[in-house]
One Martini backbone bead per residue (centre of mass of N, CA, C, O) as a GRO file, in nm:
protein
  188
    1UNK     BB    1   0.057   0.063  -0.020
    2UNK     BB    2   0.316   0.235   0.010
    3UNK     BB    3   0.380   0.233  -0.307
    4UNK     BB    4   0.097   0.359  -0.404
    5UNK     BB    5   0.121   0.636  -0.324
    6UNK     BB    6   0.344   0.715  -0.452
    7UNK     BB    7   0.274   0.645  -0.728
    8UNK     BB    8  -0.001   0.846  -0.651
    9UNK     BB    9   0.182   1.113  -0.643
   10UNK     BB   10   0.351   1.139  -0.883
   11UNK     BB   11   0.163   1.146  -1.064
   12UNK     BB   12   0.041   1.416  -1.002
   13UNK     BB   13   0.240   1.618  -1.013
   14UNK     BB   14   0.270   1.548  -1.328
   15UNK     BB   15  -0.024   1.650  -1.380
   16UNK     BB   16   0.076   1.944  -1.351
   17UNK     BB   17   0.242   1.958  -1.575
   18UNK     BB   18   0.072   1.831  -1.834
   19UNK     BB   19  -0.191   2.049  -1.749
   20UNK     BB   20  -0.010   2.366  -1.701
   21UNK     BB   21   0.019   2.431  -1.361
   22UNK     BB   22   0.324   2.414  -1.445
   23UNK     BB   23   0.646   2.363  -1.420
   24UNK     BB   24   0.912   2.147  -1.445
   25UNK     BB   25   0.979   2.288  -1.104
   26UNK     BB   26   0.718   2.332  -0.989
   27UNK     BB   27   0.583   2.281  -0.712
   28UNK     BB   28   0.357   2.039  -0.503
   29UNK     BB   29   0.349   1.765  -0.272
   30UNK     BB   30   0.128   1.563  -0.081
   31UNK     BB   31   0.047   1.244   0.138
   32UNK     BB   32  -0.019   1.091   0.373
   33UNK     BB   33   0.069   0.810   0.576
   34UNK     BB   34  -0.040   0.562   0.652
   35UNK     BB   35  -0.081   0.467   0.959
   36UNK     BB   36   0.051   0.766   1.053
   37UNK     BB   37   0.306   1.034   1.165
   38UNK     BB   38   0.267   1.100   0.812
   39UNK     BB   39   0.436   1.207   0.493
   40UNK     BB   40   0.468   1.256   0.147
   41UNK     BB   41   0.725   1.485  -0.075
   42UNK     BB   42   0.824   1.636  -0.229
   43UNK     BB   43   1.149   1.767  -0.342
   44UNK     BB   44   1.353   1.978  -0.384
   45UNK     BB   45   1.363   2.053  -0.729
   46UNK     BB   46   1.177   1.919  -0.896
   47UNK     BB   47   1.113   1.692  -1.143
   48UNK     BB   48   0.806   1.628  -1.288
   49UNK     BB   49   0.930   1.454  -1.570
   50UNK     BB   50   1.071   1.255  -1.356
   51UNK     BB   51   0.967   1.140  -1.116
   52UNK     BB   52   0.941   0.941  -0.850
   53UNK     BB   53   0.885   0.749  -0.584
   54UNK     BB   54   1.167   0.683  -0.487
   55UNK     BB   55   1.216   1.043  -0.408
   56UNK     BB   56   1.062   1.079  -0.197
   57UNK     BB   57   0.967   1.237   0.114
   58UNK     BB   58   0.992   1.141   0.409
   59UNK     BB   59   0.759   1.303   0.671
   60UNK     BB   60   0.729   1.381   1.018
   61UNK     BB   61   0.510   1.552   1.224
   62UNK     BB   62   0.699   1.570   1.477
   63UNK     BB   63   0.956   1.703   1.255
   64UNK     BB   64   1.114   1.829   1.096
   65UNK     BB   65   1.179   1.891   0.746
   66UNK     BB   66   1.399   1.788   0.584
   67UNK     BB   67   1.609   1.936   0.349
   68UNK     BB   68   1.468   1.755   0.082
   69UNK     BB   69   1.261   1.914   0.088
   70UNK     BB   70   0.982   2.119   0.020
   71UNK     BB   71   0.965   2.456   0.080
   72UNK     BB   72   0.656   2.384   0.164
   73UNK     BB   73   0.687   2.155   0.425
   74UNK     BB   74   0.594   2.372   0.670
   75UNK     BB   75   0.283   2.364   0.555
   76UNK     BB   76   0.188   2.087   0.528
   77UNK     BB   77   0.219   2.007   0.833
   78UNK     BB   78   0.045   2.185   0.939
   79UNK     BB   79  -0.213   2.075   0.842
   80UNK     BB   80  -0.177   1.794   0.882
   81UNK     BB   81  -0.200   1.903   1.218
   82UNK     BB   82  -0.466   2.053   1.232
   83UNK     BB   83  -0.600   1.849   1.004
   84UNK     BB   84  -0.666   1.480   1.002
   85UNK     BB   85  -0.861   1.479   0.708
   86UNK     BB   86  -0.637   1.548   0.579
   87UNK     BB   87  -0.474   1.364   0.261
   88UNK     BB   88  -0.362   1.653   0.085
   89UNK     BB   89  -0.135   1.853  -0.118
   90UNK     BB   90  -0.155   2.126  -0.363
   91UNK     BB   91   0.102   2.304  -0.561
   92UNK     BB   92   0.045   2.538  -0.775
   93UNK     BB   93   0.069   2.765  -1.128
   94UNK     BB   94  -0.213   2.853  -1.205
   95UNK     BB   95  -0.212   3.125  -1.467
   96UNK     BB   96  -0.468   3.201  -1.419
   97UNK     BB   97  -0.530   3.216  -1.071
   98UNK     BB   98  -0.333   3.386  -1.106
   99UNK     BB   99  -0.369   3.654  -1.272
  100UNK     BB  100  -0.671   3.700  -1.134
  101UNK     BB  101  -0.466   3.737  -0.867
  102UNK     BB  102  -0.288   4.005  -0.858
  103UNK     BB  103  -0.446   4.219  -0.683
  104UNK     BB  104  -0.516   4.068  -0.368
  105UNK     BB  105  -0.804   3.955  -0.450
  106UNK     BB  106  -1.054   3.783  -0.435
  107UNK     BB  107  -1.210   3.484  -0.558
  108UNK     BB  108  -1.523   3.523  -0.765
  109UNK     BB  109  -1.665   3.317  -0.914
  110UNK     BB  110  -1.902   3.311  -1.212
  111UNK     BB  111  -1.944   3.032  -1.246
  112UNK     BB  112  -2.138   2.721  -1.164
  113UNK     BB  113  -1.904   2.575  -1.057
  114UNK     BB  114  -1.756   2.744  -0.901
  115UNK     BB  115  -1.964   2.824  -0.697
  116UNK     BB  116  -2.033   2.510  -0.616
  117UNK     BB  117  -1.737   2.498  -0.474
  118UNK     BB  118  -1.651   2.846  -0.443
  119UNK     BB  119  -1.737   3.129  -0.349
  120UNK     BB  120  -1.460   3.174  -0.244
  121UNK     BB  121  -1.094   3.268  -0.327
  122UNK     BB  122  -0.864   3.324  -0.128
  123UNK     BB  123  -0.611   3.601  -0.144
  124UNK     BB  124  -0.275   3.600  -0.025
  125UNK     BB  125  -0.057   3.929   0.071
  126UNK     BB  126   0.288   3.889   0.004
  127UNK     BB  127   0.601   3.932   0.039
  128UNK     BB  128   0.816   3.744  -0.135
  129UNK     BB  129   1.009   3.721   0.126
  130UNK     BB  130   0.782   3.593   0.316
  131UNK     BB  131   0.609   3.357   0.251
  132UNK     BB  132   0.800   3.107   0.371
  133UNK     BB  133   0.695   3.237   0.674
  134UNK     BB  134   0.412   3.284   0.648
  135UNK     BB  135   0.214   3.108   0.459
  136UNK     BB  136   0.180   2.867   0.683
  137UNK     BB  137  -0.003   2.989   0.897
  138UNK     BB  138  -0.223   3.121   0.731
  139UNK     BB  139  -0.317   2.871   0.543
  140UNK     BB  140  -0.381   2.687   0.770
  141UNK     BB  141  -0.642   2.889   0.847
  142UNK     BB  142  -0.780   2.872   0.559
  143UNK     BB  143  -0.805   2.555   0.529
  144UNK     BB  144  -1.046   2.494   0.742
  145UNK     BB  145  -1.277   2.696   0.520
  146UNK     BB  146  -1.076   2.605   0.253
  147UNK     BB  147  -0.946   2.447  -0.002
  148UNK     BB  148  -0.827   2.715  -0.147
  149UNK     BB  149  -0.543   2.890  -0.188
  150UNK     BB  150  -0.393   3.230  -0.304
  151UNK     BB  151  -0.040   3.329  -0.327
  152UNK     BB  152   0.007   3.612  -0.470
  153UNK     BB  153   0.213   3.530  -0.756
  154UNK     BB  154   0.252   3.226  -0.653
  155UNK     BB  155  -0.038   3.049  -0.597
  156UNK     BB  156  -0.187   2.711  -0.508
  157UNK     BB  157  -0.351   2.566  -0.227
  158UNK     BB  158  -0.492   2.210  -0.236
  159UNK     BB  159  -0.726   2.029  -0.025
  160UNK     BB  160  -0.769   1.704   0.111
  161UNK     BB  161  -0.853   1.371   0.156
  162UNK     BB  162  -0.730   1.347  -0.113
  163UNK     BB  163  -0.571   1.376  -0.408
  164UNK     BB  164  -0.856   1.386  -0.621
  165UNK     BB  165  -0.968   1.648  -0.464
  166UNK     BB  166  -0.712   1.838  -0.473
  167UNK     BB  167  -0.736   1.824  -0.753
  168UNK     BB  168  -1.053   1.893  -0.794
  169UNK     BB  169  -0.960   2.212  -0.734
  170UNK     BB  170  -0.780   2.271  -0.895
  171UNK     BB  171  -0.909   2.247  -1.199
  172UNK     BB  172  -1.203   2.399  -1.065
  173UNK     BB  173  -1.041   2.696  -1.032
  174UNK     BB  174  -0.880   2.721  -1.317
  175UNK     BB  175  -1.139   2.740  -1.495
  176UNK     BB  176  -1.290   2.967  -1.372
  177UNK     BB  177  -1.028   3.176  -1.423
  178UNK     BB  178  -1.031   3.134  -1.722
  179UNK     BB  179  -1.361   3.238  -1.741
  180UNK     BB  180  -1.298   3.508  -1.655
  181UNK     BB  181  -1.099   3.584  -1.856
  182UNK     BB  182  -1.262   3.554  -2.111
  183UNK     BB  183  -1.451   3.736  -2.058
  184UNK     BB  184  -1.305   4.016  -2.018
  185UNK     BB  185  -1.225   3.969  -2.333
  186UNK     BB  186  -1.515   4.012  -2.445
  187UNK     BB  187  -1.653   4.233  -2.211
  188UNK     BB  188  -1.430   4.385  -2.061
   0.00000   0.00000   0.00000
């Protein structure tokens, strides 16, 4: 069961990349360790297109994360022990979505589909030198009331059950900021 998780972690970071919601190294992915008090995370520096089960990196959450693990790996922990029904985090940087938050407002779809599944997609505005020391504790606390959550010019963080969960948040947010951005070409 144990490498089936992980080779179903790596297959989701790929499809992040091969549908164009990253570039071949950024953003990344993580989904609890069953029966443990642990969770499994892209690398530091991974490239999407090249990624194995077995480069993922195994970490506890009760000790800080891996130094091989993702810069965003003390984001995932926090969530991860904050809402132990969490089982997983997607971090993209899906073109729409950032594009249509580079304002640092809330994202709320026009589309059918984005209102029934999220009345509106708040969006942290930090100083990008803040990022990485504010945005766990930020989006943490965000992703309670939130399934997705996008840190302005920099991405967008899509929590779950599941892998297939938080994958169906991070493209039904993509889609709907398509749809608005589409929407603004036609209609100005």
């Amino acid at each position: 069961m144990d490498k089936y998780r992980r080779e179903q972690l790596a297959r989701y970071y790929r499809w992040l990349r091969l549908y164009g919601y990253n570039d071949s190294h950024s953003g990344n992915a993580s989904c609890r360790h069953r029966h443990s008090n642990a969770y499994y995370i892209t690398p530091t520096g991974a490239c999407a297109d090249t990624i194995t089960a077995e480069r993922l990196i195994y970490s506890e959450l009760d000790r800080a994360p891996p130094k091989s693990a993702s810069l965003d790996s003390e984001l995932h922990r926090q969530v991860y022990l904050k809402y132990p029904e969490v089982g997983a985090i997607l971090h993209s940087h899906a073109p729409h979505l950032v594009a249509i938050t580079m304002d640092g407002k809330d994202f709320v779809p026009e589309d059918f589909e984005g209102q029934y599944y999220f009345q509106k997609i708040p969006v942290v505005d930090l100083p990008y030198d803040k990022v990485l020391s504010d945005a766990p504790g930020i989006i943490t606390e965000l992703m309670g009331e939130y399934p997705i959550v996008v840190v302005r010019g920099h991405g967008a963080y899509a929590q779950g059950e599941n892998l297939d969960q938080a994958y169906k948040w991070t493209c039904s947010a993509e889609m709907s900021a398509k749809t608005a951005w589409l929407t603004k070409q036609f209609h100005g």
